[in-house]
C-alpha positions as CSV (number, residue, x, y, z in Angstrom):
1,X,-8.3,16.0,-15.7
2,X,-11.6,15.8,-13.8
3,X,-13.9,14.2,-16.5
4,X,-14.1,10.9,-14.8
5,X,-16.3,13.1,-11.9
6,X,-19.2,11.9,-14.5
7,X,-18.4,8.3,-14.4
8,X,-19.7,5.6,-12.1
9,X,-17.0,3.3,-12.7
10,X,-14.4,6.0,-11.4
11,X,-15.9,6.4,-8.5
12,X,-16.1,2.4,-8.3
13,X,-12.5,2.7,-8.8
14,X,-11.8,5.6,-6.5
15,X,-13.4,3.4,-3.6
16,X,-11.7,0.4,-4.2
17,X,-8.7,2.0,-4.8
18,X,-8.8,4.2,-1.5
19,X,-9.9,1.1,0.4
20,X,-7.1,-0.5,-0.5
21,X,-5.1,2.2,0.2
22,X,-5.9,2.1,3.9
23,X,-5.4,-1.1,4.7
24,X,-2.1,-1.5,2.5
25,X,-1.1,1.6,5.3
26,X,-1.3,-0.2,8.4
27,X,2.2,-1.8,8.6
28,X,3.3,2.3,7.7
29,X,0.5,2.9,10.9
30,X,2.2,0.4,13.0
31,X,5.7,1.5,12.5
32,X,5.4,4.9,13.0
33,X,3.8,4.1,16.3
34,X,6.5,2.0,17.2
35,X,9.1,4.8,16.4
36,X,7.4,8.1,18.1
37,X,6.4,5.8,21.0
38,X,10.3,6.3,21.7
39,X,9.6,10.0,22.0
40,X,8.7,11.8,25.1
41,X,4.9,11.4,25.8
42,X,4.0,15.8,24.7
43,X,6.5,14.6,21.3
44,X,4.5,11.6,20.2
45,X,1.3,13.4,18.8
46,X,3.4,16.0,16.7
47,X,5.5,13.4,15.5
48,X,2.7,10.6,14.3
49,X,1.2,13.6,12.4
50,X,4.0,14.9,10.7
51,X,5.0,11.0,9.5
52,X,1.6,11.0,8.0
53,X,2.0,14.4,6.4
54,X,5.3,12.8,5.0
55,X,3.8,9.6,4.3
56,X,1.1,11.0,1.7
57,X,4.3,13.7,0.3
58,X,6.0,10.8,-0.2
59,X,3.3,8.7,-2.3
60,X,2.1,11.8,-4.2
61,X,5.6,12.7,-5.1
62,X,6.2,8.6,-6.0
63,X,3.2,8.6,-8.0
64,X,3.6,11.8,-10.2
65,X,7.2,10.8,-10.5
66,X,5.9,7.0,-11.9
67,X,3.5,8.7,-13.7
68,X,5.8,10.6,-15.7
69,X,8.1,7.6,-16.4
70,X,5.1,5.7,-17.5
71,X,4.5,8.7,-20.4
72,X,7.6,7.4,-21.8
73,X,6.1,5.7,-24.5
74,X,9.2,5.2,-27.0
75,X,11.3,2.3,-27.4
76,X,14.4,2.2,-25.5
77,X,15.3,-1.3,-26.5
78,X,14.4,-4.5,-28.1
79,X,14.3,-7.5,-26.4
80,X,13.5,-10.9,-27.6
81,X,11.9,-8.7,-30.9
82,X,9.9,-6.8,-28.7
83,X,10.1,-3.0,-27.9
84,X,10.5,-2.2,-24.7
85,X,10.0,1.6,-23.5
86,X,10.0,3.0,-19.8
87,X,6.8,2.4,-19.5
88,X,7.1,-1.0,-19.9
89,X,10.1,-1.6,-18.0
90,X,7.7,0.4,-15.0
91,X,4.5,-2.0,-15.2
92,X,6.9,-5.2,-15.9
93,X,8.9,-3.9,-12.4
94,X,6.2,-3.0,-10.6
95,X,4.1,-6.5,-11.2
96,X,7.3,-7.8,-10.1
97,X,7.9,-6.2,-6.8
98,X,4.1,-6.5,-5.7
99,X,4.0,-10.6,-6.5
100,X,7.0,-10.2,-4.2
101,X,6.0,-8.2,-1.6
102,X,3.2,-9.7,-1.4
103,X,3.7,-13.4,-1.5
104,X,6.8,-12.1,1.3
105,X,3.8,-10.7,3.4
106,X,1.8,-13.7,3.0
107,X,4.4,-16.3,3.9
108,X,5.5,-14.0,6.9
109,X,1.9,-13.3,8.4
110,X,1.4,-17.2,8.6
111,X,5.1,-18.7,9.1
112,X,7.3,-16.6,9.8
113,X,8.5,-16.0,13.0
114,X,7.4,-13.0,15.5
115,X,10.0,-10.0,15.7
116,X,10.8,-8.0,18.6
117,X,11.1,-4.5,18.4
118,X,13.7,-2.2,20.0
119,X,12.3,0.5,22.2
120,X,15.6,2.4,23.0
121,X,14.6,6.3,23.3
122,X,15.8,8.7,20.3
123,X,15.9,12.0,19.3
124,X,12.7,13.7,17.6
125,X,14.5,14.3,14.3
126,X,16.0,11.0,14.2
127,X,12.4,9.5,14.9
128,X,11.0,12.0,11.3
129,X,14.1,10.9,9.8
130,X,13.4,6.7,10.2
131,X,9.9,7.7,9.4
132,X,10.8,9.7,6.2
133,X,12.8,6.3,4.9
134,X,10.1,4.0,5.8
135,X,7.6,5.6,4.2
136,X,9.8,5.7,1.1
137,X,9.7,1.8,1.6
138,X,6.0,1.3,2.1
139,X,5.1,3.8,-0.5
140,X,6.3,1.5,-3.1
141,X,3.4,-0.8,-3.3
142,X,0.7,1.3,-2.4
143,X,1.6,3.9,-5.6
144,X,2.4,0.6,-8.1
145,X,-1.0,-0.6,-7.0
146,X,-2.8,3.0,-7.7
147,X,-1.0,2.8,-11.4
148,X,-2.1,-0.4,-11.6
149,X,-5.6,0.0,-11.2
150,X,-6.7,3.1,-12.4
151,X,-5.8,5.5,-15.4
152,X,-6.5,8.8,-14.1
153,X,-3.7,10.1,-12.0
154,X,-6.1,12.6,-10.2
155,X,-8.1,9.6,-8.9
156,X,-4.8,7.8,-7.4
157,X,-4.2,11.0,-6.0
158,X,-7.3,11.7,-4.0
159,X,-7.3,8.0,-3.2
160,X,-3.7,8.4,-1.6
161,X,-5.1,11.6,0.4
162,X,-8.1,10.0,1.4
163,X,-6.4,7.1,2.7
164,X,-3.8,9.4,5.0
165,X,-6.6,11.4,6.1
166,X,-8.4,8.3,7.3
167,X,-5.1,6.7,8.8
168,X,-4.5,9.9,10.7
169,X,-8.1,10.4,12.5
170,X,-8.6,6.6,12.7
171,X,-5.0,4.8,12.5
172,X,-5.7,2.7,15.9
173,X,-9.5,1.4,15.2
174,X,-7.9,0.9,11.7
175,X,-5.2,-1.4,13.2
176,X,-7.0,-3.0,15.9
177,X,-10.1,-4.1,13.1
178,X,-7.2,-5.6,10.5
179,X,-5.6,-7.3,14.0
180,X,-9.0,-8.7,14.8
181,X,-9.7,-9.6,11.2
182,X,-6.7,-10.9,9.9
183,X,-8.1,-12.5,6.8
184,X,-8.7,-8.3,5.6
185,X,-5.2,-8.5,5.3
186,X,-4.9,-11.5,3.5
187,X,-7.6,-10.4,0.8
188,X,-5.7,-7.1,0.8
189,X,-2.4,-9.1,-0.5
190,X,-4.1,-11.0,-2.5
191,X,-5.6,-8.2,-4.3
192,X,-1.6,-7.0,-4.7
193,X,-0.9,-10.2,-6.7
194,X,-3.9,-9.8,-8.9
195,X,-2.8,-5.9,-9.6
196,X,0.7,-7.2,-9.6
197,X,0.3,-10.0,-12.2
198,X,-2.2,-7.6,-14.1
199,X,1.0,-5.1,-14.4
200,X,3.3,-7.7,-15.7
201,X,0.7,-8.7,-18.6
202,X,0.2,-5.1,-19.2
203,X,4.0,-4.5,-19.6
204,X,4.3,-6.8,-22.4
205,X,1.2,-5.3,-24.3
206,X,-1.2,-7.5,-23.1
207,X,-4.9,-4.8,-21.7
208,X,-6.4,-6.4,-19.4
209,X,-9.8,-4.1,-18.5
210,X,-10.1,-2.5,-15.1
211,X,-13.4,-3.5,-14.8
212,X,-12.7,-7.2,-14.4
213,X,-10.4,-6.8,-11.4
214,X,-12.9,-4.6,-9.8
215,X,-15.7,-7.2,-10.0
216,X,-13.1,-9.7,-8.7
217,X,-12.2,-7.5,-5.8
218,X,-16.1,-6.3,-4.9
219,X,-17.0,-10.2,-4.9
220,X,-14.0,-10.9,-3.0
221,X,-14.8,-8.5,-0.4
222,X,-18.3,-9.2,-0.3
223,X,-17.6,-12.6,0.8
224,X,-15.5,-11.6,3.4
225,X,-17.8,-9.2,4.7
226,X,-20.2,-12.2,4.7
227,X,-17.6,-14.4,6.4
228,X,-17.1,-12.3,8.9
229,X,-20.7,-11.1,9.7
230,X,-21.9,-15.1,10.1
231,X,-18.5,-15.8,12.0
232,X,-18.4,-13.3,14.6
233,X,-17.8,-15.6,17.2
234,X,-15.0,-18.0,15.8
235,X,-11.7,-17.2,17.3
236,X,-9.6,-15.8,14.2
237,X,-5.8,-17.0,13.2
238,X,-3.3,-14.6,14.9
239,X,-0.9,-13.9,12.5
240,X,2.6,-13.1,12.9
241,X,4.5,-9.5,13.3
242,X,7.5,-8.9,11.2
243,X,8.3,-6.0,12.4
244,X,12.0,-4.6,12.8
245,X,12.2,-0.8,13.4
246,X,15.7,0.6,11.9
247,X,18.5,0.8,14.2
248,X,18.7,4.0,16.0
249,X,21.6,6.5,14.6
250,X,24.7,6.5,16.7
251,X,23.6,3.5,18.9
């Protein structure tokens, strides 16, 4: 399970993958402050820790469970004279819902319109219960992107745990460096439509190797980090919010 420990590349891939990771968290960062800052000020602490706790159950759970459907190697049906297995039909959805989400993301950062939040006060079990849903939600991309990029499933889940460590000692400079930067964000959807178009060509049979997209990614991100070093003083693009909390239970 551990013989990757031995190879560069994995921990090449455990980096990038964790990276990513963090910064495909911050919208789960952002609404689970806007939910627990509905709580009483002593509440808000427990509660942001315990929606990170159930943020990383939830993607380790999602993951395992993905994992296992991807072992399903048989045929379940032909289609167009090709076998498809539940495997495939995982990596062909998956590529799917990530060119989706992201291109959504994209097109809502730059023109979509900002979103006001309610702040009505709730309950502290109604605030875990929002947060449990959400982070069903936003686990969706972060674990199709881990599957997507590496092979080992005990590298997507130290990733995962990495990344919700981090968020929970660093979630606010995290948000406030993405919310300076905004073109992080951008690369960071990006990189989902390169891992999501890599599933989809995968799904039908088609390898495309890892090592590739990490070169893609490290140049990509070494430009940015280039960018932004020489461009420290330019005023960046604010992007747009769209955020909408869930209604409150019983309001």
């Amino acid at each position: 399970m551990f013989e990757w420990v031995a190879n560069p590349e994995a921990w090449v891939a455990l980096a990038t993958l964790a990276a990513l990771e963090i910064v495909l968290g911050i919208d789960n960062i952002i609404f689970i402050s806007i939910l627990v800052g509905r709580l009483p000020d002593k509440q808000r602490e427990p509660a942001r820790f315990i929606g990170l706790a159930l943020a990383m159950l939830t993607r380790l759970a999602l993951l395992f469970s993905i994992v296992w459907i991807m072992g399903l190697v048989e045929p379940w049906f032909t289609l167009f004279g090709m076998e498809i297995s539940g495997r495939d039909i995982i990596l062909i959805g998956g590529g799917l819902f990530l060119l989706f989400k992201a291109v959504h993301e994209i097109h809502g950062s730059l023109e979509g319109a900002e979103q006001t939040v309610s702040t009505a006060t709730a309950s502290f079990g109604m605030v875990l219960v929002q947060i449990a849903i959400l982070d069903i939600v936003f686990s969706l991309d972060s674990v199709i992107t881990a599957v997507g990029l590496v092979d080992q499933i005990s590298i997507m889940a130290i990733a995962i745990i990495l990344a919700v460590l981090v968020m929970l000692i660093a979630a606010k400079p995290i948000g406030d460096f993405v919310d300076r930067h905004p073109t992080v964000k951008m690369l960071a959807l990006s990189f989902l439509i390169l891992v999501g178009f890599t599933l989809i060509v995968e799904g039908f049979d088609v390898h495309v190797p890892k090592g590739y997209i990490y070169f893609a990614m490290a140049f990509s991100i070494a430009v940015e980090m280039l960018n932004l070093r020489l461009r420290k003083k330019a005023k960046p693009v604010e992007l747009h919010k769209e955020l909408r909390a869930p209604e409150d239970a019983g309001a």
